[in-house]
N, CA, C and O of each residue as an XYZ file, in Angstrom:
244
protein
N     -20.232     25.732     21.038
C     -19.461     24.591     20.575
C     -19.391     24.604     19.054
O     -20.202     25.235     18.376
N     -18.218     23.760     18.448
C     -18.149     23.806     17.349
C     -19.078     22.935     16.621
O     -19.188     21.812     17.113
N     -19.539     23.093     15.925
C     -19.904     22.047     14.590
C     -19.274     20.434     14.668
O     -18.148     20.430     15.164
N     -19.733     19.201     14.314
C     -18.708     18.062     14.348
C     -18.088     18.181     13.354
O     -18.726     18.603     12.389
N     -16.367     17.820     13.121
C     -15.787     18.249     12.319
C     -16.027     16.532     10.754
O     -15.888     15.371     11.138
N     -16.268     16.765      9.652
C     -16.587     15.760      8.325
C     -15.342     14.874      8.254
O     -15.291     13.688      7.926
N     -14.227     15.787      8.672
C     -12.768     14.622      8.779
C     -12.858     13.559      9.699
O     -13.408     13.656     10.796
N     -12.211     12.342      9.167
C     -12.073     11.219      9.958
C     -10.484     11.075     10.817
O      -9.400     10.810     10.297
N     -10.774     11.345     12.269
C      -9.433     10.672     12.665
C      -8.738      9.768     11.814
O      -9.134      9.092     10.864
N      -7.209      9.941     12.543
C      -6.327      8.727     11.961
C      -6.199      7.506     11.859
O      -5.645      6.778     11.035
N      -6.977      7.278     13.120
C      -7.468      5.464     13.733
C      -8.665      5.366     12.622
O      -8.792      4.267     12.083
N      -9.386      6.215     12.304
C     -10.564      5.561     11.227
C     -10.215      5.697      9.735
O     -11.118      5.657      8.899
N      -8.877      5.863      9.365
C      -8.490      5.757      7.987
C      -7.863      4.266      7.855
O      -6.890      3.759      8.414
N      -8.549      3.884      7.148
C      -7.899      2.543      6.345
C      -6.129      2.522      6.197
O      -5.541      3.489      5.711
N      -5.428      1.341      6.666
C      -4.238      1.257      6.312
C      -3.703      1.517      4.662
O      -4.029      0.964      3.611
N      -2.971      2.352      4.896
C      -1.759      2.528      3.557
C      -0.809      1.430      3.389
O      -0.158      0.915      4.298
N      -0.777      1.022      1.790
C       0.200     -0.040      1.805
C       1.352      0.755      1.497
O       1.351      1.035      0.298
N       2.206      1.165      2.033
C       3.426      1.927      1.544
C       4.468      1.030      1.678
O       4.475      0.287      2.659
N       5.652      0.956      0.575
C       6.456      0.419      1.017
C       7.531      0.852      2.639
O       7.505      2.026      3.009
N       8.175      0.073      3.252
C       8.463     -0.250      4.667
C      10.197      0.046      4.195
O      11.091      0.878      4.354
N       9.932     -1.224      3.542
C      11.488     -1.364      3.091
C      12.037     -2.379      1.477
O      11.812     -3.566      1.243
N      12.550     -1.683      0.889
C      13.354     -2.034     -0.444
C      14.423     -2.375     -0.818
O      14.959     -1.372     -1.289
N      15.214     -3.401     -0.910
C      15.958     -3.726     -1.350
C      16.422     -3.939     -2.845
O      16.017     -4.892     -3.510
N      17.241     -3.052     -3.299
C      17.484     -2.862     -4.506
C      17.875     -3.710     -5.415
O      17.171     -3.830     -6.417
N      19.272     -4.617     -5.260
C      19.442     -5.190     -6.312
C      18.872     -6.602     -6.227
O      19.376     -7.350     -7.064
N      17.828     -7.245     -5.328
C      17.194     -8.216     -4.901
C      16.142     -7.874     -5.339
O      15.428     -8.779     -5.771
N      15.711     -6.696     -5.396
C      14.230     -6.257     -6.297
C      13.041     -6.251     -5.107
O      11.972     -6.029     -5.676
N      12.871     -6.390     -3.883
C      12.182     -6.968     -3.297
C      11.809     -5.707     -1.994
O      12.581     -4.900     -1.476
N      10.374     -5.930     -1.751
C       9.596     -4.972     -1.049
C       9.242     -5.438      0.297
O       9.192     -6.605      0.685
N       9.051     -4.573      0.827
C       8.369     -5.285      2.132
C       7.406     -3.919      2.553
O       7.926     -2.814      2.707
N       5.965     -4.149      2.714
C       5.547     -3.178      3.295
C       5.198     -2.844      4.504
O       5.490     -3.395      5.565
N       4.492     -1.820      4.285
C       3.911     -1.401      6.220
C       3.453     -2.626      6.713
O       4.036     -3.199      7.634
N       2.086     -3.235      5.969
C       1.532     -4.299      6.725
C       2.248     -5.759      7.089
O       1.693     -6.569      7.831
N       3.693     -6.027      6.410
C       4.085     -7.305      6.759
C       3.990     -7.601      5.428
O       5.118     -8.057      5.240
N       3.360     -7.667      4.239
C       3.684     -7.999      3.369
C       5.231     -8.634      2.715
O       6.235     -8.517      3.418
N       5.307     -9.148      1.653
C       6.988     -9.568      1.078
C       6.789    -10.239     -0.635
O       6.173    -11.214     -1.065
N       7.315     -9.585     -1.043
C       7.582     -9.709     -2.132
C       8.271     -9.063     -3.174
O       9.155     -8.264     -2.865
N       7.932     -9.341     -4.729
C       8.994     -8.184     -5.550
C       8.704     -7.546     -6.382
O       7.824     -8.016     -7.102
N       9.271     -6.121     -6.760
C       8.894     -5.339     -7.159
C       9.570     -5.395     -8.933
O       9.658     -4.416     -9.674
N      10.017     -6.978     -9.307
C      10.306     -6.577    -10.713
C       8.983     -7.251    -11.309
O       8.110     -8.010    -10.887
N       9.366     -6.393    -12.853
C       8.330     -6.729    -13.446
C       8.734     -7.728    -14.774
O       9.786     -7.461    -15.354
N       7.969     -8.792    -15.228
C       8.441     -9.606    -16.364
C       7.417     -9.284    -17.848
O       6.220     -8.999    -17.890
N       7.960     -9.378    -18.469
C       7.319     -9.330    -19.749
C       5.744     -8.173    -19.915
O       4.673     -8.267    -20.515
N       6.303     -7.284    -19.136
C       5.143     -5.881    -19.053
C       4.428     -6.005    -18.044
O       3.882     -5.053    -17.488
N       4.359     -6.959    -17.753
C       2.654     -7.757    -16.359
C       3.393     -7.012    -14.852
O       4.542     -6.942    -14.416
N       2.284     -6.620    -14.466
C       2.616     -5.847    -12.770
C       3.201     -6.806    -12.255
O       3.103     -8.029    -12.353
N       3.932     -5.999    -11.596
C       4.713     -6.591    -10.201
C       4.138     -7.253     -9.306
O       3.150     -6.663     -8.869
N       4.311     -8.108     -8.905
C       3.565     -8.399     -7.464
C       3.256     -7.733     -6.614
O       2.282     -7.966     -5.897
N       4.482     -6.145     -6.426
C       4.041     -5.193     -5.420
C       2.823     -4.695     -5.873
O       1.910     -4.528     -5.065
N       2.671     -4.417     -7.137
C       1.477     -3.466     -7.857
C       0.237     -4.546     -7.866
O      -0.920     -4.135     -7.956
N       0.516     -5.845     -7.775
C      -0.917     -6.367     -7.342
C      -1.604     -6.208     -6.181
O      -2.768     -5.810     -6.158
N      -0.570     -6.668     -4.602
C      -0.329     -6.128     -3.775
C      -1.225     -4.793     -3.304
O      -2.218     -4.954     -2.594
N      -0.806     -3.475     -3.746
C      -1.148     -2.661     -3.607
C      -2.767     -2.438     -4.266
O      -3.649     -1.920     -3.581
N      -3.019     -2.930     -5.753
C      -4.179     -2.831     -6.105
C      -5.247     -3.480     -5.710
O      -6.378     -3.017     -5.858
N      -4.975     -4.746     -5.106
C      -6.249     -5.941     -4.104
C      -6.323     -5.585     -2.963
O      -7.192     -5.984     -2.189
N      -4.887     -4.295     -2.506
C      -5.580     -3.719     -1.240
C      -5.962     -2.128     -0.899
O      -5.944     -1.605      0.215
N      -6.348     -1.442     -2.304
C      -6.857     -0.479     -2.442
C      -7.837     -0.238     -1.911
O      -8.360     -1.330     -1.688
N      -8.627      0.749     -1.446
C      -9.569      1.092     -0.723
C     -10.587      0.703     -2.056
O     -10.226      0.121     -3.079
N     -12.097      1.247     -1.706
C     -12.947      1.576     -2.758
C     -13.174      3.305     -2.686
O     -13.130      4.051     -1.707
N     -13.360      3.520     -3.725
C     -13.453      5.354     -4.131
C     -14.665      5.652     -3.644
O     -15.444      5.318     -4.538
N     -15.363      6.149     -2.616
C     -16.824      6.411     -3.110
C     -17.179      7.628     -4.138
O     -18.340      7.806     -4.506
């Protein structure tokens, strides 16, 4: 028999927030998880998508 393999199935990887769907001149995201919101940005400060995405970042080990 083989060795157990160090990779984690697909069911044991944490969800990706990828965007789903974009609407362009509305500015506005929707991702995999159900999420909604928009992807412009005002006066330099992240997007809502980019908060979004960063409060649901994994942790690095």
């Amino acid at each position: 028999m083989f060795p157990p393999s160090n990779r984690r199935s697909a069911a044991d990887q944490p969800l990706k927030h990828v965007i789903a769907e974009y609407k362009h001149r509305a500015r506005t995201v929707t991702c995999v998880c159900g999420w909604h919101g928009s992807s412009a940005t005002v006066d330099a400060r992240p997007s809502e998508w980019s908060g979004h995405v960063a409060a649901n970042r994994a942790a690095r080990r």
